[in-house]
RODO-2510 file (C-alpha; in nm, 4 decimals, decimal comma):
residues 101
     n   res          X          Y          Z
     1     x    -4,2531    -2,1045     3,1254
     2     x    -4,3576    -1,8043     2,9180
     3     x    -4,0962    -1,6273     2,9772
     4     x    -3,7971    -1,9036     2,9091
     5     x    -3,9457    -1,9017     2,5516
     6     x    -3,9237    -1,5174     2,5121
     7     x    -3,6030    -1,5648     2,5857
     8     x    -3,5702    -1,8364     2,3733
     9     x    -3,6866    -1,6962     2,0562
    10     x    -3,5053    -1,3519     2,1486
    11     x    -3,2022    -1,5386     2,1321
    12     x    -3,2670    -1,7333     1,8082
    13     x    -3,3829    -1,3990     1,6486
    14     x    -3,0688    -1,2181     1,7917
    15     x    -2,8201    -1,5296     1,6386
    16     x    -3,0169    -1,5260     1,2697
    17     x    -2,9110    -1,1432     1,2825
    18     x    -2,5749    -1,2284     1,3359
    19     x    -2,5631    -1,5367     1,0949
    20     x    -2,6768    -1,3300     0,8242
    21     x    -2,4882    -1,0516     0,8558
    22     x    -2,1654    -1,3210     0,7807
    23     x    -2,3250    -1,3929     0,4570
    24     x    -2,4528    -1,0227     0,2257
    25     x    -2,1915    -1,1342     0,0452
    26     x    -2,4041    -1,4384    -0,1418
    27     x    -2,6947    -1,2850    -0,2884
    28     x    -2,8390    -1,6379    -0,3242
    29     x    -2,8353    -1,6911     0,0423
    30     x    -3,2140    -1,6100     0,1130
    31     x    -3,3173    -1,7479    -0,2170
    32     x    -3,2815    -2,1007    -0,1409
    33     x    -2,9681    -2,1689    -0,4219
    34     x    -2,7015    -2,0817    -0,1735
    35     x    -2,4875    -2,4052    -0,1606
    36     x    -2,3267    -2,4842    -0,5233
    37     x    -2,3929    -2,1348    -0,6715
    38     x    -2,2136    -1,9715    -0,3906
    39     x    -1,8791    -2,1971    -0,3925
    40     x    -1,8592    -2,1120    -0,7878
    41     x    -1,9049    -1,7430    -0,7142
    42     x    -1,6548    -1,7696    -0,4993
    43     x    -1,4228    -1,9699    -0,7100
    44     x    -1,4780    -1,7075    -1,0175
    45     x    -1,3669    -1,4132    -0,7778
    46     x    -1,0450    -1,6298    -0,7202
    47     x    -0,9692    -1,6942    -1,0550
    48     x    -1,0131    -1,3524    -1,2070
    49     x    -0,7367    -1,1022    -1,2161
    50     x    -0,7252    -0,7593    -1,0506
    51     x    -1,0143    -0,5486    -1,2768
    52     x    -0,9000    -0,1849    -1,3882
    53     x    -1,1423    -0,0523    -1,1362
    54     x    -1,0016    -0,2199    -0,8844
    55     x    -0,6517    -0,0472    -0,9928
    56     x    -0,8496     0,2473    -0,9736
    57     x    -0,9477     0,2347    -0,6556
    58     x    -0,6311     0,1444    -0,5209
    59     x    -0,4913     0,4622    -0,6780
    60     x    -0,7532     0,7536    -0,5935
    61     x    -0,7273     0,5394    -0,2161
    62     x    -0,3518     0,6007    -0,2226
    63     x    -0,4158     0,9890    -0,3871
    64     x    -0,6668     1,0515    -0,0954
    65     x    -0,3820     0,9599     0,1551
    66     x    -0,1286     1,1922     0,0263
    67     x    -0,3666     1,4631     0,0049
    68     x    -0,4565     1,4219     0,3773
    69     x    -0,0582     1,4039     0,4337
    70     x    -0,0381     1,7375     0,2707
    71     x    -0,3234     1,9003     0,4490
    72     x    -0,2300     1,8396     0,8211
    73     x     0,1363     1,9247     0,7518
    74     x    -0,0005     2,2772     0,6563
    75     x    -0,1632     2,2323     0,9966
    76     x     0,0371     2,4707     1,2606
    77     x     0,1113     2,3328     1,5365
    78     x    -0,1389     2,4720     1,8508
    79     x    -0,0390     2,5852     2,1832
    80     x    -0,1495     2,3945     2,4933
    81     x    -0,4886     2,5620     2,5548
    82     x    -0,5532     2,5527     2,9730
    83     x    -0,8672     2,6904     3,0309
    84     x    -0,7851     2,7278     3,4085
    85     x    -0,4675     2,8883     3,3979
    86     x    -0,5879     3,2493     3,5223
    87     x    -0,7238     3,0824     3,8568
    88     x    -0,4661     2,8317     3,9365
    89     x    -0,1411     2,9507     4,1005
    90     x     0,2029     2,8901     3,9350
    91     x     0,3747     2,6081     4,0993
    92     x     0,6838     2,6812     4,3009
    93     x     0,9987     2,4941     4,3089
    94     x     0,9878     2,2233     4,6677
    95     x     1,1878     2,3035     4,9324
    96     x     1,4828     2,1088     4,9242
    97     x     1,4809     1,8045     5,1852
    98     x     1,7124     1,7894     5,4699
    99     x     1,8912     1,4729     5,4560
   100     x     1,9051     1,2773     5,8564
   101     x     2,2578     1,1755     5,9920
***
């Protein structure tokens, strides 16, 4: 019996942890004023138009890019790199097979 409610409450704790990860996003969640509050936060982030700073971000994100672009092109390209091939013996070409009649 003792152990079905370990389990039990490990479950409910391990559910609450995913419940409220769905939700940082409402800082009123743990303070009780989650229901109307939320939905008008929500409805104000709809309504307002894209901020400079999110323009902002969208550019440096999109300068970032192009200066990774531009540092692996100057990348050279790199050989194959075979540790083992001192020891292993160069493969020869098969023996042709002899077709039956």
């Amino acid at each position: 019996m003792l152990r079905k409610t370990i389990h039990a409450t490990l479950i409910v704790i391990l559910m609450m942890g995913a419940a409220s990860a769905q939700v940082k996003d409402n800082p009123n969640f743990l303070n009780g004023s989650g229901g109307e509050n939320a939905n008008e936060t929500l409805r104000a982030r709809e309504k307002s138009p894209r901020s400079d700073s999110a323009i902002d971000r969208a550019y440096r994100s999109k300068q970032i890019d192009n200066d990774y672009k531009a540092a692996t092109s100057k990348i050279p390209d790199q050989k194959a790199n075979d540790p083992w091939a001192a020891i292993r013996p160069t493969p020869t070409a098969p023996a042709p097979k002899e077709k039956q009649q």
